[in-house]
Every structure is written in structure tokens, then in C-alpha cells.
N, C-alpha and C positions, 0 to 999 in steps of 0.2 A: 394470530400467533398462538403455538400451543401454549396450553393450561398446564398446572401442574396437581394432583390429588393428594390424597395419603390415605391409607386402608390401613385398617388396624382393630384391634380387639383387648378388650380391659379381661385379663386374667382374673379366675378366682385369687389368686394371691396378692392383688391390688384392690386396693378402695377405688369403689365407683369414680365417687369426685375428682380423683385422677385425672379423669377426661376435661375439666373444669382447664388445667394448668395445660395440658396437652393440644386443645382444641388450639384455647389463647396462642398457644405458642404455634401452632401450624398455621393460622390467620396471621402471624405477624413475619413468620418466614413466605409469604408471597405464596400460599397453596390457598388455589380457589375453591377446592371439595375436601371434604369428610366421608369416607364411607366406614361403617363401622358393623364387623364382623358379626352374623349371626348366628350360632351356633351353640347351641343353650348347656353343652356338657362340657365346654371347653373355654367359654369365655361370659362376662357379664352381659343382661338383656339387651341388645344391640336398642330398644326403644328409650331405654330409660337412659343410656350412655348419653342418644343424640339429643332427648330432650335435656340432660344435663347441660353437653355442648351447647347449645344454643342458648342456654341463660350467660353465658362467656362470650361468643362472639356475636357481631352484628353481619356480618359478610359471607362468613361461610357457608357454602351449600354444604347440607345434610344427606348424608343416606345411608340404607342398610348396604352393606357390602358381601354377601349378598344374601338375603332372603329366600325360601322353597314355597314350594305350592301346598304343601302338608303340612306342616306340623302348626301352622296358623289357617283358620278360613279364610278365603277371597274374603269374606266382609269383613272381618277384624284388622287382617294386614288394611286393608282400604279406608279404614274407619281409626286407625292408627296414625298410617304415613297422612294422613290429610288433619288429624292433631295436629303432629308435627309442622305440619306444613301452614297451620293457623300458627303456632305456638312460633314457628321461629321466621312470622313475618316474608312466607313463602319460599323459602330456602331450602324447601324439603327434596329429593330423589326417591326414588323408588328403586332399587338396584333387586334382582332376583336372576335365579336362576334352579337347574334342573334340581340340586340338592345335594350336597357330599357329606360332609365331616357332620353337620345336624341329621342327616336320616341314618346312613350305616349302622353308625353304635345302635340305632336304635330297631335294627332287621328290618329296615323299609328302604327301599329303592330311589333312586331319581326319578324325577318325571316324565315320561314319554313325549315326543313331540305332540301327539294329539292330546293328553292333556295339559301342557305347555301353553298350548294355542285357545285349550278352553279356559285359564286362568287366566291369561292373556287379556281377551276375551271380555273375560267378566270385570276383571278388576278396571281395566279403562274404562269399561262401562259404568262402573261403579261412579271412578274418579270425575269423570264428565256429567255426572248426577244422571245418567239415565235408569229406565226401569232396568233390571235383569233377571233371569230363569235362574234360582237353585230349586230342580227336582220342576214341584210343583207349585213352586211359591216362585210372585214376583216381588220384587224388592228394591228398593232404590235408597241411595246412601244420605241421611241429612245433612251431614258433614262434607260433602264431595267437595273437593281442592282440584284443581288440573295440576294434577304431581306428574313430573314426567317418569317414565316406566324405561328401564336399563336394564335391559338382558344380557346374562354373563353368556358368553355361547363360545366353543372349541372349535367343535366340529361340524361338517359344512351343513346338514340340514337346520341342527339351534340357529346358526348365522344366519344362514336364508329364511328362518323366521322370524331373529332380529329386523333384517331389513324388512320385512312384509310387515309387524308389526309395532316394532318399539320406537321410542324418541328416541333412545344412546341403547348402542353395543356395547358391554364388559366384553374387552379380551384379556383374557385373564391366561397368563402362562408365559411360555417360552420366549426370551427374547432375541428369536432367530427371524431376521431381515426376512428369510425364504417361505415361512412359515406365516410372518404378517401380510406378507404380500400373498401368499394365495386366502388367510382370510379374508381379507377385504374385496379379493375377485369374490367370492361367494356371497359376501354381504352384497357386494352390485348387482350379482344376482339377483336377491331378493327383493334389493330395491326396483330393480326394473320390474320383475313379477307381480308388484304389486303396484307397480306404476308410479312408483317415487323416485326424486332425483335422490342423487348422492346429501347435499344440503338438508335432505330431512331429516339425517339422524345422526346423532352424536356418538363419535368415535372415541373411547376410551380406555386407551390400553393401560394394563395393570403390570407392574415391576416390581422385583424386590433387585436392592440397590446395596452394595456396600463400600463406600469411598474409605479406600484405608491406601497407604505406600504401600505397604507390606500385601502384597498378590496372596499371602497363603493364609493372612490373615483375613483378606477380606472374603476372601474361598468360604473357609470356615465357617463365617459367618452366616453366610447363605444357603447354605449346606442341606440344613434341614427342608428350607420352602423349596429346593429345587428337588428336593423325594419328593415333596408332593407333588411338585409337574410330571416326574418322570414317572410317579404312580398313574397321572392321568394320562400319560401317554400309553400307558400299556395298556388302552381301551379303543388308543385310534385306529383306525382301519387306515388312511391314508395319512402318510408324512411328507414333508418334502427329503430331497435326500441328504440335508446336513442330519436329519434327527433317526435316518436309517439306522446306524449302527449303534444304537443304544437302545434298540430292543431288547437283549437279553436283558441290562440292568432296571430297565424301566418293567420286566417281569418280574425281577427280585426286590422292588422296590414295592408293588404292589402285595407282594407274599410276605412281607415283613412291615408296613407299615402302620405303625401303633396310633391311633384314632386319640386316646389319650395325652400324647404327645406332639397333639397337631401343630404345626409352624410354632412348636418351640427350637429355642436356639441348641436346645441341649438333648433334641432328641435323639434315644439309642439308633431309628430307622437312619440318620443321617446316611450314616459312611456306605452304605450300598451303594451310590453311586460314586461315578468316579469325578477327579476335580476338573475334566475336559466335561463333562457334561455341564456340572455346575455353573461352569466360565461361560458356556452356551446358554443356556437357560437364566442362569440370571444376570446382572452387571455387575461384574467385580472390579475393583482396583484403584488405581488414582484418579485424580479428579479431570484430569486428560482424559482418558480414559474412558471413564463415566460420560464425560461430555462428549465424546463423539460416541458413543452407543447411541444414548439420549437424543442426540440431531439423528443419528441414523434413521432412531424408529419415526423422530418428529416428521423429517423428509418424506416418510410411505404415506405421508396424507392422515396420521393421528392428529385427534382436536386437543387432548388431556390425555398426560401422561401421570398416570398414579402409582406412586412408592410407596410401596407395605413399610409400615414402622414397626419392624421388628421389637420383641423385649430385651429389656436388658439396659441400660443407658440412654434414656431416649433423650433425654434434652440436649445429650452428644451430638446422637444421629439427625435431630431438626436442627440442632444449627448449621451442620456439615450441607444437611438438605439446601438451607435457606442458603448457603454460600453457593453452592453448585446451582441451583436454580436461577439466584442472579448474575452469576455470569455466561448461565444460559443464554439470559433474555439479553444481557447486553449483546453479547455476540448473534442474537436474531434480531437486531432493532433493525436490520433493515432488509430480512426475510420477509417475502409474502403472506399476507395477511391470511391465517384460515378465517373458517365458518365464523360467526360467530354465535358462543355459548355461552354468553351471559346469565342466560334464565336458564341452563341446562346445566 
């Protein structure tokens, strides 16, 4: 049966501890993961949020949501999440990926597939306490946890190195039926290339969600995270053809949007896109609604489906969560079983 997440980021204008009430409360609305934001200009230490996290729940899987290959070393990130991963009784994740809203501001790039693959690389290496090569040093971690390792991946070569190397996929973005199903053809790719079943890695697509009656309210809301899809889509080379015709806005969304302002509710970059993209990209509306998006994507073969908790009222938006979640799962009680990810 699919799983349920929640991704999220403690603002500077919030007390850390925050996450203390917020974790609590997302363990007790029926979400089997945490991932939590890391992006050091725009939101609180993604490490010290989850170790806060996990002195509040007992259940929770932990993770960075998502972590880069720069602005931490392979041995620190490795020697951190496996803290974690002591500290909260094995609950830890590893989520990474190429790099956005932490490199930019700061005039550095995302990763390259080839170094991708060498971080990749290292840091499982790490985590499985083997020896490994930086430069001319070898090195082996005393700390090593087998923390499972989640690459956020778009576009088709990250994916096909998702599947070649990681435990769980982030798919992180649009919530277009046409668009999941050709990622996952690429991840199969990957998997066969590297001669694993489907079964070996954890499938986890990433939503931002707003249950409201009111359509133009819940638009709104979502407004801001869907410039940030539409800014990454002005980088893909191949779309399916619901996402064709929002090239132009997905160009003005990238020339306009404020790094400072990242997935807030109240960002100026919003309004560049239009409310038919929005509706596309993210899940708007009632809880009908929401719940056959939800089954839509569950259907393409996703293990855990994780809801961005936006700012602004959250103890609102998890209750709202915890109701739509439970009469998800009543109404899949006798859906087919997925994989099972218990420890993932």
C-alpha cells in the first residue's frame, strides 16, 4: 500500500523547536517520513531540525530533503546522516540531489552526472564502512550506519542513475500522470542497466497539495511551489506533451525567480505562471479532488507519496493532511499490496 511523507523547512522566522510540535503532529496524522529541507540561506540546519525531530517521535523516518554534493564533504554528510541514524534508533534517510536553491545564491552550479556518480560512489561507500579514495587518502567512516541513499532526479540520465545506484528515487515536481509515467520508464532503464529488479528501489514522489472548496483559493496557495517547477522545467530538454505549452511561462518564471523568496507562500515570482499550469503541476482543490489525483499517481506504481507542508498555518494543513490520508487508505484497503518499505 502507498506510504505517505511530508517535506518541509523551518524558516528563519520560526524557532527551531518548532519541528519538535510539527514532527509529533505529522507521526500522529499517519505520515510514515520526514524529509526536511536543506538549504542553508533559506531555511534552518536541515541536521539539527531532524535531530530535534526525532527526540519527539519514536516511528518517523528521518531525512534530508534534499541535500547536494558541495556545500557539505562526502565525509561529513556520511558521518552526519549515520549520527542521525544512531541518534534516532535507525530511522535515518539520506535524500540528495544535483543542488538548486543552496548552490545558486551562492555562484556554484548543480552537480554533473559524473560527479553525481562519484558522490554516489563515495558516500555508500562510506555508509557500508568500506575503505574509500579522496585525492590520495584512504579513509573509512567509524560511524558507518546503512542509511539508505534517495536521489531527487527530473530528467532522464539523474533517473537512470537513480536506478543504477540508489535505494529510493525523489521525484520531485510536476503532478502530470504523462510525465510520471515516462519517468519511471527511465528509471526501469536504469534498473535493468544495472541489473536490478524494479523491487530494489524505493519510489517516492514528492507533491505540493492544497485541500480547500474554494479552487481559486487553493490555486493560490500553491502558486509560488509550482514557479518553482515551472523554473525547472525551463531546463528540460524533453517534456511529454501536456507540459509543451508552457514553455514560454516556464522561461519567465526562470528570469524572474527570487532565490530569497524560495517556496514561500507570498513570493513576488508567483504570478508568472498561469492558474492552468498551477492546476497541472500541483494538486488543487477539494478533497474529491485531491483524492483521485492522489490514487492517480498511487496507481503509476509510486511506494510514498510526500506533501510539501507549506508555511503559514500548518497545524491546519496536517490536520486536513491526516483526514485526506485516512480516507485514502480506507478506500485502498483492498488495493494491491506495493513493495514493501518499511526500513526505507
Amino acid at each position: 500500500m502507498t506510504t505517505f511523507g511530508l517535506s518541509m523547512g523551518i524558516s528563519p522566522r520560526e524557532p527551531t523547536r518548532r519541528v519538535v510540535d510539527l514532527a509529533s503532529r505529522a507521526e500522529g496524522a499517519g505520515i510514515d517520513a520526514l524529509w526536511m529541507i536543506d538549504s542553508q540561506l533559506v531555511m534552518r540546519d536541515a541536521y539539527m531540525c531532524l535531530a530535534t525531530a526525532a527526540s519527539s517521535t519514536s516511528s518517523l523516518k528521518l531525512g534530508t530533503g534534499v541535500t547536494n554534493p558541495f556545500t557539505r564533504h562526502a565525509t561529513v554528510t556520511a558521518n552526519a546522516i549515520s549520527t542521525l541514524d544512531e541518534l534516532s534508533a535507525g530511522r535515518a534517510m539520506l535524500g540528495v540531489g544535483a543542488g538548486d536553491s543552496a548552490l545558486f545564491p551562492i555562484g556554484m552550479k548543480p552537480a554533473s552526472i559524473k560527479e553525481m556518480r562519484t558522490w554516489l560512489t563515495q558516500v555508500g561507500g562510506l555508509l557500508a564502512g568500506e575503505q574509500v579514495t579522496f585525492a590520495e587518502s584512504h579513509v573509512a567512516l567509524t560511524t558507518a550506519r546503512r542509511v539508505p541513499i534517495f536521489l531527487s532526479a527530473s530528467q532522464p540520465r539523474m533517473i537512470r542513475l537513480a536506478g543504477q545506484y540508489a535505494d529510493g528515487v525523489i521525484l520531485m515536481g510536476i503532478a502530470s500522470p504523462d510525465l510520471i509515467e515516462m519517468q519511471l520508464s527511465q528509471l526501469r532503464e536504469g534498473l535493468r542497466e544495472a541489473g536490478r529488479q524494479d523491487s530494489d528501489i524505493v519510489v517516492d514522489y514528492w507533491a505540493t497539495i492544497s485541500i480547500r472548496d474554494d479552487l481559486d483559493e487553493a490555486t493560490r496557495e500553491v502558486k509560488s511551489w509550482a514557479s518553482a517547477q515551472a523554473r525547472w522545467l525551463s531546463r528540460w530538454k524533453e517534456v511529454p506533451p501536456s507540459l509543451e505549452k508552457f514553455r514560454a511561462e516556464a522561461q519567465q518564471a526562470a528570469a524572474t525567480y527570487d532565490f530569497g523568496q524560495h517556496l514561500s507562500v507570498k513570493a513576488g515570482h508567483a504570478d508568472v505562471v498561469s492558474d492552468e499550469f498551477v492546476r497541472l503541476a500541483a494538486i488543487a482543490g477539494d478533497r474529491e479532488h485531491c483524492l483521485t489525483r492522489l490514487r492517480d499517481i498511487a496507481d503509476l506504481g509510486v511506494d510514498r507519496i510526500t506533501l510539501t507542508l507549506l508555511s503559514g498555518g500548518r497545524e491546519e494543513r496536517l490536520e486536513r493532511f491526516h483526514d485526506l490520508i485516512a480516507e485514502f487508505r480506507s478506500r485502498s484497503a483492498d488495493s494491491p499490496v506495493a513493495k514493501d518499505v518499511s526500513g526505507v
